[in-house]
N, C-alpha and C positions, 0 to 999 in steps of 0.2 A: 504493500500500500504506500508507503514510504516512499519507495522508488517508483508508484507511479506518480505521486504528488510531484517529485522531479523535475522527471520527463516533461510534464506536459503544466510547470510552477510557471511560464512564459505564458501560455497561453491562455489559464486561468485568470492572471493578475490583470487583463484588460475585461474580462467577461465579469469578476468580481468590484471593479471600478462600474463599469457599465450597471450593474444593480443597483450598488451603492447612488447611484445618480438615481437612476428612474426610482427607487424608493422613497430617495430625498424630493422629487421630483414631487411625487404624489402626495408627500404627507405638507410639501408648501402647496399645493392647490389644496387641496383637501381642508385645511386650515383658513386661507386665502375664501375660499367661498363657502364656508361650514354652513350659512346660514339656508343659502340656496339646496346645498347639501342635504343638511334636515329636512326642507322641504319635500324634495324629490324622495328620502326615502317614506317620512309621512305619507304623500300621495301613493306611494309605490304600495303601500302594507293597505291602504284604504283600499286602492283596487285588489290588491289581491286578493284580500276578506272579499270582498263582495263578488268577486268572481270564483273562490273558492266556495260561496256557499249560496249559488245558484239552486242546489238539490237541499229539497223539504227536507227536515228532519228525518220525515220515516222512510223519505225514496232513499236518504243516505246509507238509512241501518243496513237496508233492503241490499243496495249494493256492495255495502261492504260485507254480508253474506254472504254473497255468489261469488263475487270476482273474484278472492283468492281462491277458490276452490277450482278456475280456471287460468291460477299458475299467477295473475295481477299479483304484482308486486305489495304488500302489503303496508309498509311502511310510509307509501303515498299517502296512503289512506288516515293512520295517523296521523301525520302532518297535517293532511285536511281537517281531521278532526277537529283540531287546536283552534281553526278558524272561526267554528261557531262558539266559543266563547268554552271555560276550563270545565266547569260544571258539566256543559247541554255536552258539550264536545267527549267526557266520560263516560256519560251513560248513554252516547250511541254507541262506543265504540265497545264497552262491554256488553251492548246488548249484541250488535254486531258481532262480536267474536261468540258470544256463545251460540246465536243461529247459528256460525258459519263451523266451530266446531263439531255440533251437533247433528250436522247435515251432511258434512265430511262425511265420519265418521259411519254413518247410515248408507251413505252410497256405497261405500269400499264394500260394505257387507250385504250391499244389497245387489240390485238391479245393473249398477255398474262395477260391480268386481272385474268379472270377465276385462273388461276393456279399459281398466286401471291397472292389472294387470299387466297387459299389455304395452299401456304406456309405461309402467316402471322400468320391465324390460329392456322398450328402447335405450332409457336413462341410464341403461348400467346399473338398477337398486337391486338388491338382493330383502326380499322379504322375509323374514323370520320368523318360527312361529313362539308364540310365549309359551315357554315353562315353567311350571312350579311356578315360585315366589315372584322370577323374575318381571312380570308387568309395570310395576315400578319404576324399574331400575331403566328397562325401556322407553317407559314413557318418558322421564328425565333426560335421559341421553339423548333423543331424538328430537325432543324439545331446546337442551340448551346445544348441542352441537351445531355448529354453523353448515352449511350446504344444502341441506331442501329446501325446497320453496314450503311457504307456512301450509298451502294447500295438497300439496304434497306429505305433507309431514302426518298431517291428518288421514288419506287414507292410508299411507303407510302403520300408523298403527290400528287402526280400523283393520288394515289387513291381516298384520298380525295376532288377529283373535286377542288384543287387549280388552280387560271388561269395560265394559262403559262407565260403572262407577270407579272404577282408577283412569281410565281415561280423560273425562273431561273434566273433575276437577284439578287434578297436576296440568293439564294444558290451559287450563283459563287462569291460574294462578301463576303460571310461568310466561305467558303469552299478554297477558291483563298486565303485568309488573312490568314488561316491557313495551308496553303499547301505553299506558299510565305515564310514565317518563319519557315518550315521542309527542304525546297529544301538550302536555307542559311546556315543551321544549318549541314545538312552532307554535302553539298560541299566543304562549309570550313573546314569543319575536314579532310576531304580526301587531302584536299590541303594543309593540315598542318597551317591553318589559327586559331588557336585556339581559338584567342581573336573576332574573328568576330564571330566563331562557339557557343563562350560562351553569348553572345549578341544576336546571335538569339534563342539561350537556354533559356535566358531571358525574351525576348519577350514572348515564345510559355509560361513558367511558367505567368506571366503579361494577356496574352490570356486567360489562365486557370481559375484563380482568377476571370477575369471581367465573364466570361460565368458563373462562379459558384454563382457570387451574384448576373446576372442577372436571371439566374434559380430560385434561393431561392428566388427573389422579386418578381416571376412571381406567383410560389408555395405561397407566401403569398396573393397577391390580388387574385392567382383566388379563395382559402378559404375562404378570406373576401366576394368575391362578391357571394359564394355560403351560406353565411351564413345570 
């Protein structure tokens, strides 16, 4: 590393001047017209709200029902949330998650198995069936590990013969805790709340970390117990 900082210490030292300018650059206009500045971003959070919350309350539940269960990125949907304000914006989006787990959940075992099935396959997922104790231990794992999509994740343990009552409370309480600290995090920025917006920034990074050691602890025992 050393030797390539060297090599290539000539080339750097004008690309490092060049930022140091345009940085300094932006924080003198930035300062120079703050006022107009505030403005623009005021107007910007006023439109967004009102263009963020085009859909009624209940068409919104409604949506955030189905669309993840059709791979829609979910965490859109949170952000949106935050728009209709912290309260209205929670209890769609827990009413929302529990239709949409709920229905998950019922499809994998129902009428669309066959053809979830077959979509997992394409994906490369390998479905498991639950043993003994283990439902659990599945359900948390598949919930805090990162890589499926939220609708996916859902009939993946639908598919695994998890019961329903270990199923959707571990998923609304794992899912609710991280959709709870997304809906905070843009609604206070839309409302200009920056210090409560950076605090639930915090948390969701604090969220992160604890899912990544409890993953890596999990990757460690199940090695150890396969060895």
């Amino acid at each position: 590393m050393r030797d390539l900082l060297i090599k290539y210490k000539k080339q750097l030292l004008p690309v490092a001047l060049l930022l140091l300018l345009i940085g300094g650059l932006t924080l003198w206009l930035g300062w120079e017209y703050r006022e107009e500045l505030k403005q623009f971003v005021s107007d910007a959070r006023v439109w967004t709200t009102a263009k963020l919350t085009v859909l009624h309350p209940v068409v919104f539940v409604l949506v955030f029902g189905l669309a993840p269960l059709a791979l829609f990125p979910i965490s859109i949907l949170y952000m949106t949330a935050g728009a209709y304000g912290l309260v209205q914006g929670l209890i769609m989006v827990w009413l929302g998650l529990a239709i949409n787990i709920a229905l998950g959940y019922w499809l994998a075992r129902g009428f669309m198995r066959k053809w979830i099935l077959f979509l997992a396959a394409r994906m490369n997922y390998t479905i498991p069936q639950v043993e003994g104790g283990s439902a659990v231990k599945l359900s948390l794992v598949v919930r805090i590990v990162p890589g499926l999509p939220f609708g996916m994740q859902n009939y993946f343990l639908g598919l695994a013969a998890v019961p329903f009552k270990i199923y959707f409370p571990i998923s609304m309480a794992v899912q609710g805790t991280i959709g709870t600290v997304m809906v905070i995090a843009g609604g206070s920025a839309l409302r200009g709340n920056y210090g409560m917006a950076l605090t639930a920034i915090g948390l969701f990074v604090l969220l992160t970390v604890i899912i990544s050691i409890l993953r890596k602890r999990y990757v460690r025992m199940d090695a150890e117990n396969k060895a």
